[in-house]
N, C-alpha and C positions, 0 to 999 in steps of 0.2 A: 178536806172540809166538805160537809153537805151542804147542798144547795140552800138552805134554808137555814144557815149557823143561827143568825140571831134567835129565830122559832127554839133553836134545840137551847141555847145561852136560856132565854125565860123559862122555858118548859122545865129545864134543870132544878133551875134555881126560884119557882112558884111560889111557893110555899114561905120563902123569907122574902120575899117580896112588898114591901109596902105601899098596898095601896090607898089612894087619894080617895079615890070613886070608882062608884060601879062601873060607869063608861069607861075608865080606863082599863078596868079589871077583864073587861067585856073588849075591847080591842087588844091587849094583850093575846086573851086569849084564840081572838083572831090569829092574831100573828103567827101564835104556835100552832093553829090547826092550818094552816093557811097550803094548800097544795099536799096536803096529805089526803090517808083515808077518812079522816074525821071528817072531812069534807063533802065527802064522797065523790064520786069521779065517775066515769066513762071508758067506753071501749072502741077505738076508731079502727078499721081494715081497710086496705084499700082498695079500692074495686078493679087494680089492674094487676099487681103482682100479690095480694094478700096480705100483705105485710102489715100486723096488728099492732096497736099501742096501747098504752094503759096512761090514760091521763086521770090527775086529780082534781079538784075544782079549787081556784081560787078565791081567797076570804072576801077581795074588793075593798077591803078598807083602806081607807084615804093613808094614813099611817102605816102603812106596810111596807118592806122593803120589797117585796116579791109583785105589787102588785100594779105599781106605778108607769110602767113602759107602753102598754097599751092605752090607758089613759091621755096622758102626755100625747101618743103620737095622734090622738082622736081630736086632742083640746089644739093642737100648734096643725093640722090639718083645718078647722075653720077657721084659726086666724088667717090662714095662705086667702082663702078667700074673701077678708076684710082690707088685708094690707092693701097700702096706697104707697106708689113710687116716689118713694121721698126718702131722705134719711131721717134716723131716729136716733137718740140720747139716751144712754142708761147711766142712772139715776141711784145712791145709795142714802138712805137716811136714815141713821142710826140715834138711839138713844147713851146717855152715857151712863160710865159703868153702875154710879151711885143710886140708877132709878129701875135697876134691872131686879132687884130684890121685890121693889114696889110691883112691879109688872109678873111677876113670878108670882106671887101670892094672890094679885086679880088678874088672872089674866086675861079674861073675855071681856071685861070693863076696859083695861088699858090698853089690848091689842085694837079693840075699837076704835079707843082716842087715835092710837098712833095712823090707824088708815085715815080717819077722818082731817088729823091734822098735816100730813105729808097733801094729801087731795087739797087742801082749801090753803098749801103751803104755796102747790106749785101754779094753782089757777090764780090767785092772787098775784104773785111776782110777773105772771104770763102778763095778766090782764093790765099790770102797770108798766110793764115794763118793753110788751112789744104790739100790745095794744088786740090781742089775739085771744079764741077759744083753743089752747091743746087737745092734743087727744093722748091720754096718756093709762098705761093699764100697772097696776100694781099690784105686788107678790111679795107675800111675807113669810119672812126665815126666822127662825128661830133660833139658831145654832152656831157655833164656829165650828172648826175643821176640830175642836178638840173634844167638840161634844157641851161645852157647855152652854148655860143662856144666854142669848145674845140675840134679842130680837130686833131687827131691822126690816126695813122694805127695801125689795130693788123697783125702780120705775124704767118702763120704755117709753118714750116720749117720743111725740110727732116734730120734726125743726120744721114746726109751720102749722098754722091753724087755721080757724072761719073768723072774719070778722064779727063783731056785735050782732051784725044784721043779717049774719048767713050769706052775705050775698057774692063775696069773694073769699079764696084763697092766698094767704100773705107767708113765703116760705121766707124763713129765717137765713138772713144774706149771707151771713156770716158764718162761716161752714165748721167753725173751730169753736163758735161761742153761741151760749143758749140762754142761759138766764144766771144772773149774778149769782156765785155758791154761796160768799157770804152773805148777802138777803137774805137767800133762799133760808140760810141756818140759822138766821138770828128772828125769823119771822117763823119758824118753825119749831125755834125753843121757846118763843112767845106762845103762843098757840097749845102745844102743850102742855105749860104752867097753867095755862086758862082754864081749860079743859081737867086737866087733875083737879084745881084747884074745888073747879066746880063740883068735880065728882064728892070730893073729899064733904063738900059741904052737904052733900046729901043723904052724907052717910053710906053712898056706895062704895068704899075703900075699905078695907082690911089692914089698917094703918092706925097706931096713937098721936094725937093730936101736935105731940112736942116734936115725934121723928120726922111727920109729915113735913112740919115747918123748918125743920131742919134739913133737910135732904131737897126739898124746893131753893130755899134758899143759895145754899151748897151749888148746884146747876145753874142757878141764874146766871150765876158768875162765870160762868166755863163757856168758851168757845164750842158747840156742839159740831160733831161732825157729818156733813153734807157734802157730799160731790156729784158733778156729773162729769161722764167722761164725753171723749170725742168721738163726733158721729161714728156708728156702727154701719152704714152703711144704708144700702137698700132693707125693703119688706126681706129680703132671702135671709141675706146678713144678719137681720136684728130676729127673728123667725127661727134660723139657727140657735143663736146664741139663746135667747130665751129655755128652750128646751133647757139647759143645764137647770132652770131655775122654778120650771113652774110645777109641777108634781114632785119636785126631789123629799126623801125624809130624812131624817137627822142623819143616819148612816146607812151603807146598804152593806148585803153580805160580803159584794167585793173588794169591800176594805176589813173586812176583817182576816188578819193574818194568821192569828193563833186564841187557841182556848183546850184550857186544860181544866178545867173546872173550877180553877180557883182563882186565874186572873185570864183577860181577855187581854189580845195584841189586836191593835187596828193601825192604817197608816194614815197621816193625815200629811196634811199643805202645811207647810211652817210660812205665813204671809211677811214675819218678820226678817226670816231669813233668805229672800229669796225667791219665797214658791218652795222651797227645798221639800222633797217628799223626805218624812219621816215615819218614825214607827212612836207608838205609844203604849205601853202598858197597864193595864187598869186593874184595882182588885175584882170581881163578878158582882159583886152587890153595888159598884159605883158607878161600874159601867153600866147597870139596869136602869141604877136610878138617876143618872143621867138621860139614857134615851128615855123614857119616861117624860123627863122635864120635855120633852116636843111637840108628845101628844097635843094636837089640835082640838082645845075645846065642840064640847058637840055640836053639830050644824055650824059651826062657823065657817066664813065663806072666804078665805086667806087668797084667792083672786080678783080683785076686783077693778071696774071701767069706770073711768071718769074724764070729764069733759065732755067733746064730740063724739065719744067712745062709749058713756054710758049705754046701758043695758039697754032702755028703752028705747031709744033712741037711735041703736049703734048702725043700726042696719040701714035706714035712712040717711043718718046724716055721713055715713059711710060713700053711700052713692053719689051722697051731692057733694061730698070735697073732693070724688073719683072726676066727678063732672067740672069741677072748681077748675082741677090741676092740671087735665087736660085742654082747658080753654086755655092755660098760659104757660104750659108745656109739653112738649114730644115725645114723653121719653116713657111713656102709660108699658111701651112694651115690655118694660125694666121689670113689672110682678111679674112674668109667665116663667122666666127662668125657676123661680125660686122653687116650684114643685117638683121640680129633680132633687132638691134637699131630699126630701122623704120619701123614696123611692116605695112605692105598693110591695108589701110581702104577701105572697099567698102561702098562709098557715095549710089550706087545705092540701095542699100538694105535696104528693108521698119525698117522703125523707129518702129510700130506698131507689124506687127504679125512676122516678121526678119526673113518668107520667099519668098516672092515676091519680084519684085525688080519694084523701080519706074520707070515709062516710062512718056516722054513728052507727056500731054494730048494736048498743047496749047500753042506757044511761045504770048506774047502779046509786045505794047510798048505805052507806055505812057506819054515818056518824049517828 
Protein backbone atom coordinates (compact mmCIF):
# COMPACT_ATOMS: atom_id res chain seq x y z
CA UNK A 1 0.00 0.00 0.00
CA UNK A 2 1.33 3.72 -0.65
CA UNK A 3 1.70 5.83 2.01
CA UNK A 4 -0.95 8.04 1.08
CA UNK A 5 -3.98 5.01 0.15
CA UNK A 6 -6.79 7.19 1.05
CA UNK A 7 -5.32 10.26 -1.49
CA UNK A 8 -4.92 7.36 -4.21
CA UNK A 9 -8.89 5.78 -3.05
CA UNK A 10 -10.33 9.75 -3.95
CA UNK A 11 -8.10 10.46 -6.78
CA UNK A 12 -9.40 7.13 -8.37
CA UNK A 13 -12.66 7.48 -7.92
CA UNK A 14 -13.07 11.82 -8.36
CA UNK A 15 -15.14 12.09 -10.81
CA UNK A 16 -18.23 9.84 -9.30
CA UNK A 17 -17.79 11.52 -6.36
CA UNK A 18 -20.62 13.59 -5.03
CA UNK A 19 -20.13 16.51 -3.82
CA UNK A 20 -21.86 18.67 -1.19
CA UNK A 21 -19.66 21.99 -1.57
CA UNK A 22 -16.90 23.61 -2.98
CA UNK A 23 -14.97 23.36 0.60
CA UNK A 24 -15.28 19.98 0.49
CA UNK A 25 -14.36 19.42 -3.02
CA UNK A 26 -11.41 21.87 -2.18
CA UNK A 27 -10.11 19.52 0.84
CA UNK A 28 -10.58 16.50 -0.84
CA UNK A 29 -8.55 17.63 -3.21
CA UNK A 30 -6.11 18.47 -0.57
CA UNK A 31 -6.10 15.19 0.37
CA UNK A 32 -5.03 13.67 -2.92
CA UNK A 33 -2.38 16.38 -3.58
CA UNK A 34 -1.26 16.14 -0.05
CA UNK A 35 2.87 15.12 -0.07
CA UNK A 36 3.07 14.60 -3.74
CA UNK A 37 4.59 16.61 -6.51
CA UNK A 38 1.35 18.72 -6.91
CA UNK A 39 2.67 20.19 -3.96
CA UNK A 40 5.66 20.81 -4.61
CA UNK A 41 8.62 19.91 -2.50
CA UNK A 42 12.29 20.35 -1.64
CA UNK A 43 15.74 18.99 -1.81
CA UNK A 44 17.61 18.55 1.62
CA UNK A 45 21.71 17.10 1.69
CA UNK A 46 23.36 16.76 4.54
CA UNK A 47 26.25 18.72 5.35
CA UNK A 48 28.27 15.75 6.88
CA UNK A 49 27.99 12.75 4.65
CA UNK A 50 25.86 14.19 1.59
CA UNK A 51 23.21 12.11 1.76
CA UNK A 52 20.17 13.88 -0.27
CA UNK A 53 16.35 13.62 -0.01
CA UNK A 54 13.45 14.49 -1.88
CA UNK A 55 10.76 15.64 0.27
CA UNK A 56 7.05 16.73 -0.83
CA UNK A 57 5.18 19.46 0.79
CA UNK A 58 2.26 18.73 2.89
CA UNK A 59 -1.45 20.03 2.21
CA UNK A 60 -1.92 21.04 6.27
CA UNK A 61 -5.51 20.52 6.04
CA UNK A 62 -7.12 19.88 9.31
CA UNK A 63 -9.03 16.69 7.60
CA UNK A 64 -6.22 15.01 6.37
CA UNK A 65 -5.01 11.78 7.28
CA UNK A 66 -1.22 12.50 6.41
CA UNK A 67 -1.23 15.54 8.06
CA UNK A 68 -2.24 15.43 11.78
CA UNK A 69 1.02 14.20 13.86
CA UNK A 70 2.86 17.16 13.85
CA UNK A 71 0.10 19.15 14.80
CA UNK A 72 -1.06 17.19 17.63
CA UNK A 73 2.31 16.89 19.07
CA UNK A 74 2.63 21.12 18.86
CA UNK A 75 -1.19 21.48 20.25
CA UNK A 76 -0.50 18.51 23.61
CA UNK A 77 3.30 20.32 23.87
CA UNK A 78 1.36 23.66 25.33
CA UNK A 79 -0.89 21.89 27.15
CA UNK A 80 2.21 20.23 29.22
CA UNK A 81 2.71 23.80 30.05
CA UNK A 82 -0.82 24.70 31.27
CA UNK A 83 -1.42 21.22 33.24
CA UNK A 84 -1.90 21.48 36.88
CA UNK A 85 -1.04 18.33 39.44
CA UNK A 86 -4.27 17.01 39.90
CA UNK A 87 -6.11 14.42 38.41
CA UNK A 88 -8.70 14.64 35.60
CA UNK A 89 -12.09 13.04 34.32
CA UNK A 90 -12.75 12.10 30.77
CA UNK A 91 -16.00 12.71 30.01
CA UNK A 92 -18.40 11.22 26.81
CA UNK A 93 -21.53 12.93 25.61
CA UNK A 94 -23.34 11.62 23.01
CA UNK A 95 -26.39 12.21 21.14
CA UNK A 96 -28.93 9.60 20.32
CA UNK A 97 -29.17 7.59 17.38
CA UNK A 98 -32.65 9.37 16.09
CA UNK A 99 -31.07 13.13 16.12
CA UNK A 100 -28.10 12.06 14.17
CA UNK A 101 -29.81 12.52 10.66
CA UNK A 102 -30.84 16.05 12.16
CA UNK A 103 -27.25 16.90 12.87
CA UNK A 104 -25.99 15.50 9.63
CA UNK A 105 -28.00 17.83 7.47
CA UNK A 106 -27.05 21.14 9.72
CA UNK A 107 -24.20 20.39 10.81
CA UNK A 108 -22.48 23.77 11.95
CA UNK A 109 -25.86 24.85 13.59
CA UNK A 110 -26.11 21.49 15.55
CA UNK A 111 -22.48 20.73 16.23
CA UNK A 112 -22.62 24.33 17.85
CA UNK A 113 -25.50 23.44 20.07
CA UNK A 114 -23.90 20.22 21.16
CA UNK A 115 -20.59 22.20 22.38
CA UNK A 116 -22.59 24.78 23.80
CA UNK A 117 -24.92 22.40 25.58
CA UNK A 118 -22.28 19.70 26.94
CA UNK A 119 -20.16 23.44 28.43
CA UNK A 120 -23.27 24.82 30.15
CA UNK A 121 -24.07 20.90 31.02
CA UNK A 122 -21.16 20.33 33.06
CA UNK A 123 -20.56 23.92 34.71
CA UNK A 124 -24.17 23.77 35.81
CA UNK A 125 -24.02 20.34 37.72
CA UNK A 126 -20.32 21.65 38.89
CA UNK A 127 -21.78 24.71 40.17
CA UNK A 128 -24.58 22.93 42.02
CA UNK A 129 -23.28 20.18 42.96
CA UNK A 130 -19.66 20.87 44.31
CA UNK A 131 -20.09 24.44 44.61
CA UNK A 132 -16.84 24.94 42.12
CA UNK A 133 -15.46 26.77 38.56
CA UNK A 134 -14.02 23.34 36.54
CA UNK A 135 -11.77 23.59 34.10
CA UNK A 136 -12.66 21.41 31.45
CA UNK A 137 -11.43 21.27 27.48
CA UNK A 138 -13.66 19.69 24.85
CA UNK A 139 -13.13 17.77 21.59
CA UNK A 140 -15.48 16.58 19.10
CA UNK A 141 -15.79 13.31 16.96
CA UNK A 142 -17.71 12.72 14.53
CA UNK A 143 -17.30 9.03 13.82
CA UNK A 144 -17.29 5.37 15.10
CA UNK A 145 -14.77 2.92 14.38
CA UNK A 146 -17.09 1.94 11.45
CA UNK A 147 -17.08 5.15 9.73
CA UNK A 148 -20.36 6.24 10.25
CA UNK A 149 -22.02 9.45 11.90
CA UNK A 150 -21.87 9.71 15.29
CA UNK A 151 -21.14 12.90 16.65
CA UNK A 152 -20.07 13.06 20.31
CA UNK A 153 -17.74 15.15 22.56
CA UNK A 154 -14.95 13.67 24.70
CA UNK A 155 -14.44 16.11 27.91
CA UNK A 156 -11.10 16.23 30.31
CA UNK A 157 -12.02 17.66 33.20
CA UNK A 158 -10.13 19.20 36.21
CA UNK A 159 -11.50 16.93 39.95
CA UNK A 160 -11.14 20.39 41.43
CA UNK A 161 -11.75 23.83 40.75
CA UNK A 162 -11.71 27.87 41.92
CA UNK A 163 -14.32 28.84 44.20
CA UNK A 164 -17.07 31.84 43.13
CA UNK A 165 -14.47 34.21 44.38
CA UNK A 166 -11.28 32.89 42.88
CA UNK A 167 -9.74 32.89 46.00
CA UNK A 168 -9.24 29.24 46.79
CA UNK A 169 -8.76 25.88 45.23
CA UNK A 170 -11.35 22.95 46.42
CA UNK A 171 -10.03 19.38 44.93
CA UNK A 172 -12.76 16.90 44.50
CA UNK A 173 -12.44 14.26 47.81
CA UNK A 174 -13.64 11.78 46.33
CA UNK A 175 -11.23 10.20 44.00
CA UNK A 176 -13.76 7.71 42.19
CA UNK A 177 -16.70 10.18 41.85
CA UNK A 178 -17.01 13.69 39.99
CA UNK A 179 -20.28 14.73 39.20
CA UNK A 180 -23.69 12.79 39.14
CA UNK A 181 -23.88 10.88 35.24
CA UNK A 182 -27.47 10.88 35.51
CA UNK A 183 -27.83 14.73 36.07
CA UNK A 184 -25.36 15.33 34.00
CA UNK A 185 -27.59 13.33 31.11
CA UNK A 186 -30.94 14.40 31.89
CA UNK A 187 -29.70 18.23 32.19
CA UNK A 188 -27.97 17.79 28.98
CA UNK A 189 -30.99 16.31 27.08
CA UNK A 190 -32.76 19.22 28.46
CA UNK A 191 -30.62 21.80 27.19
CA UNK A 192 -30.49 20.31 23.82
CA UNK A 193 -34.29 20.24 23.22
CA UNK A 194 -34.06 23.93 24.16
CA UNK A 195 -31.56 24.93 22.06
CA UNK A 196 -32.98 22.73 18.73
CA UNK A 197 -36.04 23.84 19.56
CA UNK A 198 -35.02 27.37 19.47
CA UNK A 199 -33.19 26.99 16.42
CA UNK A 200 -36.06 25.31 14.71
CA UNK A 201 -38.08 28.28 15.47
CA UNK A 202 -35.83 30.58 13.64
CA UNK A 203 -35.93 28.90 10.92
CA UNK A 204 -32.21 27.86 11.19
CA UNK A 205 -32.90 24.00 10.66
CA UNK A 206 -33.17 22.11 7.57
CA UNK A 207 -36.10 20.01 8.97
CA UNK A 208 -40.33 19.75 8.39
CA UNK A 209 -42.17 21.08 10.85
CA UNK A 210 -44.17 17.37 11.74
CA UNK A 211 -40.53 15.40 11.78
CA UNK A 212 -38.98 17.91 13.80
CA UNK A 213 -41.85 17.48 16.48
CA UNK A 214 -41.64 14.02 16.13
CA UNK A 215 -38.02 13.14 16.48
CA UNK A 216 -37.90 15.84 19.65
CA UNK A 217 -40.45 14.10 21.08
CA UNK A 218 -39.11 10.60 20.38
CA UNK A 219 -35.69 11.66 22.63
CA UNK A 220 -37.50 13.15 25.30
CA UNK A 221 -38.42 10.04 26.33
CA UNK A 222 -34.99 8.05 26.12
CA UNK A 223 -32.42 7.96 28.77
CA UNK A 224 -29.47 9.76 26.76
CA UNK A 225 -26.00 8.49 27.13
CA UNK A 226 -23.32 10.32 29.38
CA UNK A 227 -20.58 9.04 31.32
CA UNK A 228 -17.52 9.80 32.93
CA UNK A 229 -14.86 7.63 33.71
CA UNK A 230 -12.35 7.16 36.57
CA UNK A 231 -9.62 9.58 37.23
CA UNK A 232 -6.94 9.27 34.62
CA UNK A 233 -4.47 10.34 36.64
CA UNK A 234 -2.02 13.17 36.67
CA UNK A 235 -1.44 16.32 33.91
CA UNK A 236 1.08 13.24 32.11
CA UNK A 237 -1.74 10.65 32.23
CA UNK A 238 -4.48 12.70 30.98
CA UNK A 239 -1.83 14.59 28.28
CA UNK A 240 -1.07 11.16 27.04
CA UNK A 241 -4.29 9.90 26.70
CA UNK A 242 -5.86 12.97 25.10
CA UNK A 243 -3.38 12.67 22.03
CA UNK A 244 -5.59 9.63 20.84
CA UNK A 245 -8.17 12.32 20.56
CA UNK A 246 -7.47 15.66 19.69
CA UNK A 247 -6.22 15.97 15.90
CA UNK A 248 -7.40 12.36 14.98
CA UNK A 249 -9.73 12.05 11.53
CA UNK A 250 -12.24 9.82 10.62
CA UNK A 251 -9.70 7.12 9.44
CA UNK A 252 -5.97 7.22 8.76
CA UNK A 253 -4.08 5.08 6.01
CA UNK A 254 -2.99 2.62 8.62
CA UNK A 255 -6.21 1.04 8.91
CA UNK A 256 -6.58 0.55 5.69
CA UNK A 257 -5.95 -3.07 4.81
CA UNK A 258 -7.02 -3.50 1.18
CA UNK A 259 -8.23 -1.64 -2.04
CA UNK A 260 -8.78 -2.96 -5.22
CA UNK A 261 -10.73 -0.40 -6.93
CA UNK A 262 -13.87 -1.63 -6.28
CA UNK A 263 -14.18 -2.17 -2.68
CA UNK A 264 -12.00 -0.89 0.27
CA UNK A 265 -10.81 -3.23 3.42
CA UNK A 266 -10.15 -1.21 6.68
CA UNK A 267 -9.88 -2.58 10.23
CA UNK A 268 -11.77 -1.23 13.08
CA UNK A 269 -12.43 -1.81 17.18
CA UNK A 270 -15.79 -3.86 17.45
CA UNK A 271 -16.74 -1.94 21.05
CA UNK A 272 -19.55 -4.45 21.20
CA UNK A 273 -17.56 -7.29 21.16
CA UNK A 274 -14.81 -6.73 23.30
CA UNK A 275 -12.42 -4.12 21.78
CA UNK A 276 -12.00 -7.19 19.24
CA UNK A 277 -10.06 -5.72 16.17
CA UNK A 278 -11.77 -6.48 13.09
CA UNK A 279 -11.78 -6.19 9.34
CA UNK A 280 -14.57 -4.47 7.23
CA UNK A 281 -15.35 -4.25 3.80
CA UNK A 282 -16.91 -1.54 1.96
CA UNK A 283 -17.91 -0.88 -1.79
CA UNK A 284 -15.30 2.52 -3.02
CA UNK A 285 -18.09 4.91 -3.50
CA UNK A 286 -19.48 4.27 0.33
CA UNK A 287 -16.52 4.24 1.78
CA UNK A 288 -15.87 7.97 -0.01
CA UNK A 289 -18.99 8.91 1.10
CA UNK A 290 -18.76 8.05 4.35
CA UNK A 291 -15.34 9.76 5.02
CA UNK A 292 -16.69 12.63 3.47
CA UNK A 293 -19.60 12.64 6.12
CA UNK A 294 -16.34 14.08 8.85
CA UNK A 295 -15.34 16.69 6.89
CA UNK A 296 -15.32 19.62 9.47
CA UNK A 297 -17.31 22.37 8.40
CA UNK A 298 -15.16 25.44 7.41
CA UNK A 299 -13.41 27.52 10.27
CA UNK A 300 -14.96 25.44 12.72
CA UNK A 301 -13.13 25.29 15.80
CA UNK A 302 -13.94 21.20 17.08
CA UNK A 303 -11.47 22.23 20.29
CA UNK A 304 -12.51 24.14 22.52
CA UNK A 305 -11.94 25.65 26.74
CA UNK A 306 -14.35 26.25 29.10
CA UNK A 307 -14.55 27.19 32.56
CA UNK A 308 -11.14 28.39 34.23
CA UNK A 309 -9.66 26.96 31.02
CA UNK A 310 -11.29 29.45 28.75
CA UNK A 311 -9.18 31.04 26.08
CA UNK A 312 -9.13 34.34 27.48
CA UNK A 313 -8.47 33.82 30.46
CA UNK A 314 -6.65 30.31 30.50
CA UNK A 315 -3.21 31.71 31.03
CA UNK A 316 -4.14 33.64 34.12
CA UNK A 317 -6.24 31.75 35.83
CA UNK A 318 -3.96 28.86 34.93
CA UNK A 319 -1.23 30.51 37.20
CA UNK A 320 -3.49 31.34 39.93
CA UNK A 321 -5.10 27.59 40.58
CA UNK A 322 -0.98 26.55 40.03
CA UNK A 323 -0.64 29.08 43.15
CA UNK A 324 -4.13 27.86 44.67
CA UNK A 325 -2.82 24.16 44.84
CA UNK A 326 0.39 24.63 45.82
CA UNK A 327 -0.66 26.59 49.12
CA UNK A 328 -2.65 23.20 50.06
CA UNK A 329 -0.38 20.75 48.47
CA UNK A 330 3.23 19.30 47.75
CA UNK A 331 3.03 17.40 45.15
CA UNK A 332 3.52 20.75 42.20
CA UNK A 333 6.70 18.40 41.32
CA UNK A 334 4.09 15.72 39.93
CA UNK A 335 3.86 18.16 35.99
CA UNK A 336 7.72 18.01 35.44
CA UNK A 337 7.61 14.26 34.76
CA UNK A 338 5.03 14.40 32.21
CA UNK A 339 7.55 15.91 29.42
CA UNK A 340 9.24 12.68 28.97
CA UNK A 341 5.70 11.78 27.31
CA UNK A 342 6.87 13.45 24.24
CA UNK A 343 10.26 13.05 23.84
CA UNK A 344 11.99 16.10 21.08
CA UNK A 345 12.65 14.48 17.64
CA UNK A 346 15.18 16.25 15.63
CA UNK A 347 13.74 15.99 11.93
CA UNK A 348 16.91 17.70 11.05
CA UNK A 349 19.42 15.09 11.67
CA UNK A 350 20.61 12.93 8.79
CA UNK A 351 18.80 9.50 8.60
CA UNK A 352 22.12 7.97 7.28
CA UNK A 353 25.39 8.76 9.10
CA UNK A 354 23.08 10.70 12.43
CA UNK A 355 25.73 13.26 12.45
CA UNK A 356 25.10 15.95 10.13
CA UNK A 357 22.12 17.61 9.95
CA UNK A 358 20.12 18.22 6.66
CA UNK A 359 20.13 21.68 5.10
CA UNK A 360 17.82 23.06 2.09
CA UNK A 361 19.79 22.32 -0.99
CA UNK A 362 16.73 23.64 -3.31
CA UNK A 363 12.89 24.61 -2.53
CA UNK A 364 11.17 23.53 -6.03
CA UNK A 365 7.21 23.77 -7.24
CA UNK A 366 5.54 21.92 -9.59
CA UNK A 367 2.13 22.03 -8.93
Amino acid sequence: MSENIIGRILNDNFSKIKIISDYEKKVIRNIIDCRTVAMGGRIERCDSCRHEIQLYNSCRNRNCPNCQGTQSFKWLHKRLNEALPVQYYHGVFTIPEELKKLFLYNKRICLNILFKCVSQTIQKVAKRNLKIKLGFICILHTWDQRLNFHPHIHCVITAGGLTEDKTEWINVKNKNYLLPVKKLSRVFRGKILFYLNKAFKKGLLKIDRNSFISVCSLVSKKEWVVYLKRPLGGAGQVLKYLSRYTHKVGITNKRIIGYDGKNVTFSYRDRRDDNIEKELTLPTELFIKRFILHIVPKRFVKIRFYGFMVNRYRKKLTALCRELIASVESNLQDILPVISILPFIDHSICPVCGKGRMRLVTPYNTG
